[in-house]
N, C-alpha and C positions, 0 to 999 in steps of 0.2 A: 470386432466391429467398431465404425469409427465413430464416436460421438463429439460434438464439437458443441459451444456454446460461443457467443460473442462479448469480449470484452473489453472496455475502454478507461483507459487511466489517462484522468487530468491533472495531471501538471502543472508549475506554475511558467513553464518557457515552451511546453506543447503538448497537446492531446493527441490521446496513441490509439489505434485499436487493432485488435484481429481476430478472426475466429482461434479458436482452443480447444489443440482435444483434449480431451477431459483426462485418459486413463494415463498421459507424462505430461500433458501440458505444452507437448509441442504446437508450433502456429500454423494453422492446416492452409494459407495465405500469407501473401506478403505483409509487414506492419505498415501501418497506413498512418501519417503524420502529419499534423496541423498544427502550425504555434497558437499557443493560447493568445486570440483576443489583447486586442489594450485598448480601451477597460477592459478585465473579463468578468465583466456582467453578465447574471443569471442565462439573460438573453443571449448575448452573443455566445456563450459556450452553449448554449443547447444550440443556437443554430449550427454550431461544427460539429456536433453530435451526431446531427441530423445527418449531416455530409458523408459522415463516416458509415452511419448505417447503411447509405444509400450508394455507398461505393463499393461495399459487400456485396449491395442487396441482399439484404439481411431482414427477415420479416417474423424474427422469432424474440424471445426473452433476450433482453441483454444487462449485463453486466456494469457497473459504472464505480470508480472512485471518486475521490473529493477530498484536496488537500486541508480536509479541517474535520470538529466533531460534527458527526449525521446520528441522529435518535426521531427513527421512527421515518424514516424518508423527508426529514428535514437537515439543513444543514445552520448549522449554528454556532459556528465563528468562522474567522476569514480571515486567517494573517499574511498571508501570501495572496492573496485575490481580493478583488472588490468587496467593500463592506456590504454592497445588498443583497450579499448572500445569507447575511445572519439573520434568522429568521425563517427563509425560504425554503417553500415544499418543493424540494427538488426534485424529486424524485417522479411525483406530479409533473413537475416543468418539462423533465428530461423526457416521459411516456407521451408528451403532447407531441413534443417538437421531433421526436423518432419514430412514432405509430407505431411502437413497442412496449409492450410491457417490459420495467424496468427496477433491476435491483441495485440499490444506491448504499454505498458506503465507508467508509474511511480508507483513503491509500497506503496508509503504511497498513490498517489494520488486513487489505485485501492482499500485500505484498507476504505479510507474516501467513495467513492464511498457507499460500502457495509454497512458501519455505517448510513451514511444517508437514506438509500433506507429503511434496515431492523433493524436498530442498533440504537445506542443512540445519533444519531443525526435525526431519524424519527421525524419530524412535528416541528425539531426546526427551527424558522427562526432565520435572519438576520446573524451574522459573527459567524462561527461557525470553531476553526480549531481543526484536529484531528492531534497527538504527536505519531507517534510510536517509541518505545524505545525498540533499542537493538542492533544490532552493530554499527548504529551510531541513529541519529535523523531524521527521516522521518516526514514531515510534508505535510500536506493538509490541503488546505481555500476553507470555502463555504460561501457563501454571498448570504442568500437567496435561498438554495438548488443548486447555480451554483458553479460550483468547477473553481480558480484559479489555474490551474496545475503551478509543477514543481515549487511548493516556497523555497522547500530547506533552511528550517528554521532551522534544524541542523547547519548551518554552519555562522549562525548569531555571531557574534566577542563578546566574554567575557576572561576577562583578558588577551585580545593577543591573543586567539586560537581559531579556530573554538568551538561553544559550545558543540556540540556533545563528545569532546574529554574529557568532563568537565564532561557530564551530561547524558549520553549514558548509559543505561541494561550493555554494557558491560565496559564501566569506573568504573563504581562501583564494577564490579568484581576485574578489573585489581588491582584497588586500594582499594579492601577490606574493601569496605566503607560498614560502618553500615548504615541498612533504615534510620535512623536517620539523618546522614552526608550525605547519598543521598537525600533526603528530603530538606536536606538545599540547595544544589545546583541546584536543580530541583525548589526550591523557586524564587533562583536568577535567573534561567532562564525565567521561566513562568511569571515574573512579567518583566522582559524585552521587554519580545515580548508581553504581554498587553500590553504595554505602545507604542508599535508600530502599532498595530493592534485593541486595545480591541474587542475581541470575547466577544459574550454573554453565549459561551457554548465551553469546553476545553473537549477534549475526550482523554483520554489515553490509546494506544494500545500496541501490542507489545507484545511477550510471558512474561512478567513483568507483564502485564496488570493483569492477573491471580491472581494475589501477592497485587494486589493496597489496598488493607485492611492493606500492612506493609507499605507503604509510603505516599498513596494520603492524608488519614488526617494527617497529620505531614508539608505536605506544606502550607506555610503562605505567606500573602501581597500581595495575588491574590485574585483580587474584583469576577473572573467569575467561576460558578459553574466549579467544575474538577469531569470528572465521568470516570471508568474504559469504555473500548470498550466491545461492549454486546458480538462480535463475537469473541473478544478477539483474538489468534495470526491465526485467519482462513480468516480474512479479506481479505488480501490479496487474498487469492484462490478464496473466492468469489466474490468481485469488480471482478477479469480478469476476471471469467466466466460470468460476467454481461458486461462487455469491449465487449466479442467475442458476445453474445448472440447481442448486439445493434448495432456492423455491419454488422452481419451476421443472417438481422432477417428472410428472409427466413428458417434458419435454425430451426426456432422456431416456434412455434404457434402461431395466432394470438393472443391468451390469455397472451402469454409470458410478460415478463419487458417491459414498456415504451422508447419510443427511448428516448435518454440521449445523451448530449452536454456538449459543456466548454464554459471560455470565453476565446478569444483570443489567440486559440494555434489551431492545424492541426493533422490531422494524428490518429493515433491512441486514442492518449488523447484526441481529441477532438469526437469522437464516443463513448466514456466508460465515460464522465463527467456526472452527474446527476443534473437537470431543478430542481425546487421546485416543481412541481407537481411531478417526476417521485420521488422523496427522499420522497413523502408522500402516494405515488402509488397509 
């Protein structure tokens, strides 16, 4: 039976969405895409929210990411998007401007979600973190199939700068770096945060993730397996629609996804995290 839920992942260069069914994650519609807004204020991305909902027609729970930390259906930083996001009940914003109830929560955290349930973090235990790369650094930690929201490993200090600025899908553009010279910096970074974290298993996402045959073997000094993301840059869409499907299980069948949790966080994130039994389903 097919069960689908709707979900949208913002971006810092476009906002995605599609329905998802729920028991592989495939898009039961075409993906539907809008660049993110300049500014992209609170405002103008919920009115392309809206857009997207209403180009489904879509009139159930939906799904949502957000390139920064969300506790509680607020979002509270904004390194890649407009400042007046910090602070803001988004989550609120997004239920107004879509006439849906709405589950709101970190993008790399909803991209990780999606990799352990259905992806290349299926049946791995113990520390597992997934990397998305592209306009800045998204990260997600699981420990055992429980997701650590909101680690915001982009932003870990190398030479003075946040690392993302260093080692980002889009630094390498900006700087014209060959896979080669990206490879090197993506060495120093991943071997950074081993040595803070040691995972047993390093997932790399991100519309790059596609590409990882031109970089992943070229990184060195990293003791833990590096494997591309199976869903590669769909992640996103599918975690929020596994987010919305596990607060809003009514909406689903009993057959649907397992309920899924975090540790130590509230709100949204803490309804869309994935238990080690629900990441081996």
């Amino acid at each position: 039976m097919s069960e689908e839920m709707l979900g949208i992942d913002i971006g810092g260069s476009g906002i995605k969405g599609a329905p998802v069914e729920l028991s592989d994650g495939a898009f039961t519609r075409e993906r539907f895409r809008i660049p993110t807004p300049r500014p992209s204020t609170p405002k103008a991305v919920a009115r392309v929210l809206g857009e997207i909902v209403e180009h489904f027609g879509w009139d159930g729970p939906v799904g949502v990411t957000f390139p920064g930390v969300v506790v509680g259906g607020a979002t509270l930083s904004a390194a890649n998007v407009s400042k007046e996001w910090i602070g803001q009940d988004a989550e609120a914003l997004f239920a107004e401007a879509t006439g849906c109830p709405v589950t709101l929560l970190n993008d790399a955290d909803a991209a990780g979600i999606a990799e352990m349930r259905l992806g290349a973090g299926r049946d791995r235990p113990g520390t597992v973190v997934l990397l998305t790369l592209g306009t800045g650094i998204g990260s997600a930690l699981f420990t055992d199939g429980v997701l650590v929201p909101n680690t915001e490993f982009g932003h870990l200090e190398l030479h003075g700068k946040d690392a993302e600025s260093r080692a980002s899908a889009k630094a390498r553009e900006d700087h014209d770096l060959s896979w080669e010279k990206w490879a090197k910096r993506l060495s120093e970074y991943m071997a950074h945060l081993e040595a803070l974290i040691s995972p047993s298993l390093i997932i790399v996402g991100g519309g790059v993730s596609k590409k990882s045959d031109h970089f992943v073997p070229l990184i060195q000094g990293v003791r833990a397996p590096i494997v591309p993301a199976r869903l590669v840059n769909n992640a996103g869409i599918v975690g929020a629609a596994m987010a919305a499907a596990a607060a809003h299980p009514s909406e689903v069948a009993a057959s649907g996804p397992p309920e899924v949790r975090a540790a130590g966080t509230t709100g949204g994130a803490q309804r869309a995290a994935g238990t080690a039994e629900a990441a081996r389903g």
